[in-house]
C-alpha positions, 0 to 999 in steps of 0.5 A: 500500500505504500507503493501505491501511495507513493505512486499516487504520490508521485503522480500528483506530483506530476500532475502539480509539475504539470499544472504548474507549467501549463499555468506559467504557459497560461499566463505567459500567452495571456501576457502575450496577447495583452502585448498584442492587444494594446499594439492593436489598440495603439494601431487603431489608435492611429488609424482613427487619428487618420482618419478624424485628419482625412475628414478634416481635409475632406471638409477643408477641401470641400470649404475651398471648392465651395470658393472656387466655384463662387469664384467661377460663378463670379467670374462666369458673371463678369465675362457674361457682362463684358460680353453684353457691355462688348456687344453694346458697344459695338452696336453703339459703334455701328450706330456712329458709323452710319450717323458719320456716314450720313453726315450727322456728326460733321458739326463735333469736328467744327465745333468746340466743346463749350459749344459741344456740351451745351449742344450735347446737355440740350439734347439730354435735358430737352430744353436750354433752361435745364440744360443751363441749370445741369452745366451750372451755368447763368441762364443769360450767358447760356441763352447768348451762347446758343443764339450765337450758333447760327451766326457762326459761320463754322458751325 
């Protein structure tokens, strides 16, 4: 019986060696995956502060195309004007042309430009009163000046 509770004996023993080392086993691969999860911790860490940068990129490159399209918008705007202001224009100068072809605009080459802008206010305002007045100008000199224009023989 003594052989048998020495067998026993050693058999626990060996199951206690046994045990003993497959806890150290245990607890060095628990360490180990703490080591790995706080790695993958760190890891994701990084990638979310990536990602919080690319979103923040996203928004400020999404602020600067918002500008730039304002920018073009604007810029579209100001061609369309330049073009219509173009197209005024050289219909204007189409206007000139065939008055200047016909002879109306002969007198401004003869004429000085006293004469020219109290001709020119008569035209806007409708009468010599008015014109007088937008030239700031005393009626009487005014009145004298265009009752001048048909004794002059340049005009």
């Amino acid at each position: 019986m003594r052989a048998t509770l020495e067998t026993i004996q050693a058999g626990i023993d060996k199951l206690a060696q046994a045990l003993s080392l497959n806890t150290e086993a245990i607890a060095k691969e628990k360490q180990e995956r703490r080591q790995e999860n706080a790695e993958i911790a760190r890891q994701l860490d990084a990638v979310r502060l990536n990602a919080e940068a690319i979103a923040k990129n996203e928004n400020e490159i999404r602020q600067e195309n918002t500008q730039v399209i304002r920018r073009l918008d604007a810029v579209c705007l100001n061609t369309e004007a330049i073009a219509k202001y173009e197209y005024e224009l050289r219909q204007e100068n189409t206007e000139l042309r065939v008055l200047a072809e016909a002879g109306f605009l002969r007198f401004a080459v003869r004429i000085d430009a006293v004469d020219f802008r109290a001709f020119a206010a008569i035209m806007l305002t409708g009468n010599r009163r008015q014109a007088a007045e937008t030239l700031q100008i005393p009626h009487s000199p005014f009145y004298r000046l265009v009752e001048s224009w048909p004794l002059r023989p340049n005009l």
